[in-house]
C-alpha positions as CSV (number, residue, x, y, z in Angstrom):
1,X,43.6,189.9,-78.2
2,X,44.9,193.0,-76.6
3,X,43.3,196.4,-77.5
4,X,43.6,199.8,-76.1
5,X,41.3,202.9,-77.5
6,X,41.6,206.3,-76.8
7,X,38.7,208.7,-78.1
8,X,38.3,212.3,-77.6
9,X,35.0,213.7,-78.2
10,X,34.1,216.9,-78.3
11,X,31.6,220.0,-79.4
12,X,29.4,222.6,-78.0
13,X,27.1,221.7,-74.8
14,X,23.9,220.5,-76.0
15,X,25.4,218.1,-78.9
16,X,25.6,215.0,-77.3
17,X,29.3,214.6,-77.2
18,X,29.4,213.9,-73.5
19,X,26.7,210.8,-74.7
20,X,29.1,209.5,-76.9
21,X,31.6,209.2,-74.6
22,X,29.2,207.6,-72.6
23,X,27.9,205.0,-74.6
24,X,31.6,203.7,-75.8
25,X,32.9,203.4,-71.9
26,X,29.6,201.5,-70.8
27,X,29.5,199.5,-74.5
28,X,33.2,198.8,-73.3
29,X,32.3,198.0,-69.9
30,X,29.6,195.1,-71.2
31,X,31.6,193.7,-73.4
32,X,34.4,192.9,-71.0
33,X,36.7,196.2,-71.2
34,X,38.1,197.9,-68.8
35,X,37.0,201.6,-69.5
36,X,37.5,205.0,-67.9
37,X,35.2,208.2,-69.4
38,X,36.2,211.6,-68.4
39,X,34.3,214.5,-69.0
40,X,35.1,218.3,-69.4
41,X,32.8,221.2,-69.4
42,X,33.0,224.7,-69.9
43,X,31.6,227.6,-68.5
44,X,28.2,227.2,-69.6
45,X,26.3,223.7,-70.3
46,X,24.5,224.6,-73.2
47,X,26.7,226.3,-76.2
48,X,30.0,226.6,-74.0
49,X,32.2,223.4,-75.0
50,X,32.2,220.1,-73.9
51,X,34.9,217.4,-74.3
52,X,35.3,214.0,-72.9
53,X,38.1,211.2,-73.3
54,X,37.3,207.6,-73.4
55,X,40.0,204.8,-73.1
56,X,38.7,200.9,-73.6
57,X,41.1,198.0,-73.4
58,X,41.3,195.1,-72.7
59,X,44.4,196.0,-69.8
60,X,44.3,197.7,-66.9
61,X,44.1,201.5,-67.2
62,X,46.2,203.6,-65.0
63,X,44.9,207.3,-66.2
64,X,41.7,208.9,-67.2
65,X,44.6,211.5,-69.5
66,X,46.4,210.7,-72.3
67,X,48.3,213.0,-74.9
68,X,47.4,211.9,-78.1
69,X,43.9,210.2,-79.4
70,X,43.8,206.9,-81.4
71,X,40.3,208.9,-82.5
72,X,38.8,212.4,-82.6
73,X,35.0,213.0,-82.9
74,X,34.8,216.0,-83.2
75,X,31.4,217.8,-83.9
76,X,31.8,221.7,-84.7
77,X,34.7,223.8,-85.6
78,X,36.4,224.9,-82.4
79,X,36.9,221.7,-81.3
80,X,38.2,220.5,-84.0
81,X,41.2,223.0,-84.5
82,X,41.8,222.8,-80.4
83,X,41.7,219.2,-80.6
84,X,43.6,218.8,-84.4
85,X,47.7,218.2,-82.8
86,X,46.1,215.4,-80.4
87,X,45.4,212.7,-82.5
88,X,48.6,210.2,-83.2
89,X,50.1,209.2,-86.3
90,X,47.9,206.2,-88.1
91,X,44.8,207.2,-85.8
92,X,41.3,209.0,-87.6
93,X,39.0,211.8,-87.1
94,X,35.3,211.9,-87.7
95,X,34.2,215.1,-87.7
96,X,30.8,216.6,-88.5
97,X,31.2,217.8,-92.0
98,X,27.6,220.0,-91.3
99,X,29.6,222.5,-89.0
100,X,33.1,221.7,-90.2
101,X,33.1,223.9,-93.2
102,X,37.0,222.7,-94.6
103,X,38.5,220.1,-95.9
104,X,40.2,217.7,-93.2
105,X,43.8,216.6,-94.0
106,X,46.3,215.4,-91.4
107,X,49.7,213.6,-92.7
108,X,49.6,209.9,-91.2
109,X,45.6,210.2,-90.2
110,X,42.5,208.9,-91.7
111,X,40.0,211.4,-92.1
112,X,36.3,211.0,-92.3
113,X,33.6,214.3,-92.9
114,X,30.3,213.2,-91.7
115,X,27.6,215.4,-92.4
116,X,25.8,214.5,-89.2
117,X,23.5,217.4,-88.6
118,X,22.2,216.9,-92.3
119,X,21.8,213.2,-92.0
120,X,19.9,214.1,-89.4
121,X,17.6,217.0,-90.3
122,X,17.0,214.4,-93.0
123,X,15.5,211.5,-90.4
124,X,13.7,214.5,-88.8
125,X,15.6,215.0,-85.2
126,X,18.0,217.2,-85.1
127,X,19.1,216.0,-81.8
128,X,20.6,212.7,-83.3
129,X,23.4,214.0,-85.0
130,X,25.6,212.7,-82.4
131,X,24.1,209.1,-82.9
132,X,24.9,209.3,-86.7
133,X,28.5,210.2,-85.4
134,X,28.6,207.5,-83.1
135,X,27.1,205.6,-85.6
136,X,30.2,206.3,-88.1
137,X,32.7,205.3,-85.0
138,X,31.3,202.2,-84.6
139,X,31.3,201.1,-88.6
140,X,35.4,202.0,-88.9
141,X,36.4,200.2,-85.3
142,X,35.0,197.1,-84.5
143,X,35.5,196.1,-80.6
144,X,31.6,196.7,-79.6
145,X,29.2,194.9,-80.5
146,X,25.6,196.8,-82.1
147,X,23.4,194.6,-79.8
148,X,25.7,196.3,-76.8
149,X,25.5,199.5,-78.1
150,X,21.2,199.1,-78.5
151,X,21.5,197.7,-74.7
152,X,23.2,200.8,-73.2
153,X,21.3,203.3,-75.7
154,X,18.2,201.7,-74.1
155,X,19.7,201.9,-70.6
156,X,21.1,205.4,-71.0
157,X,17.4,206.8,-71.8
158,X,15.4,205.1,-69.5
159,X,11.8,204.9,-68.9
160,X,11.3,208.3,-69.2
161,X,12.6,208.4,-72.8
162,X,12.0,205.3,-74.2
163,X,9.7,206.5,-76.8
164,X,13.9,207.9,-78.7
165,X,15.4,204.6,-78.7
166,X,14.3,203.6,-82.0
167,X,15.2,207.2,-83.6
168,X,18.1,206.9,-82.3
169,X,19.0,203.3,-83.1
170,X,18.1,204.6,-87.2
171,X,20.6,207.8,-86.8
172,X,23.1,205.2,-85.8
173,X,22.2,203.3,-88.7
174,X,22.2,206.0,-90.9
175,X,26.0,206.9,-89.7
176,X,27.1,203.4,-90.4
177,X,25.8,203.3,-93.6
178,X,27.0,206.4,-94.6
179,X,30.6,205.6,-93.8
180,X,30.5,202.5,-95.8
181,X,30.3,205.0,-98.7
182,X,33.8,206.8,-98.3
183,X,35.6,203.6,-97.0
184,X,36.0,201.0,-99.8
């Protein structure tokens, strides 16, 4: 079966957008995909902006660019109106409904508000908002496997922060589970 996925995720420095990206190219990469990830920062790393495009498929890719998103992630506001036009016509966003303070409507696009930094508050670490996002992602598209995804979040944090896999593992829980609610 031929797939092709092209993610854009972005958000201020510091929100784990670049990690995102990360996890879906290597998840991709396990499971057989080719996959490209291509970060961009701004001026500062923490609080300036960050954005990073993905593309997994299952053919050969010939760019790291592409126009228009199959998905936006998008976790604050600035992104999210920089980033609106570059999603195509049947594609989603997931945005983080905690910072995105308006209702997201786009003719031909699925929307999905995700009140990440709440969710996360909630399981007591802020810092895995961006896992409840992923989390969300990988409920509505189904080409990687959550055994994958556990192997590269284990792989990604190392030895030296080993003790965050299972937090994070339970924010990407938590994300799944609260997508199931809107889609029915």
């Amino acid at each position: 079966m031929e797939i092709t996925k092209k993610i854009t995720c972005a958000g201020f420095g510091g929100q784990g957008v670049m990690m995102i990206g990360q996890m879906i190219a290597y998840a991709g990469n396990e499971e057989g995909l080719n996959a490209l990830w291509y970060p961009s920062y701004g001026p500062e790393t923490r609080g300036g902006t960050a954005n990073c495009s993905v593309t997994i498929s299952s053919l050969l890719i010939n760019s790291p660019v592409f126009s228009k998103a199959n998905t936006l992630i998008m976790m604050n506001k600035p992104s999210l109106v920089k980033f609106l036009d570059k999603v195509e016509d049947g594609g989603e966003i997931i945005y983080n409904s905690s910072l995105i303070d308006m209702e997201v409507k786009k003719d031909n696009v699925r929307c999905y508000p995700v009140p990440a930094n709440d969710l996360a508050i909630e399981l007591g670490n802020m810092r895995v908002s961006n896992m409840i996002i992923l989390g969300a992602y990988l409920a509505l598209n189904n080409e990687l496997s959550l055994s994958t995804i556990h192997k590269v979040l284990e792989k990604l944090l190392g030895e030296k922060k080993k003790d965050l896999v299972s937090i994070n593992i339970k924010a990407i829980d938590i994300g799944m589970k609260y997508i199931s609610t809107l889609v029915t």
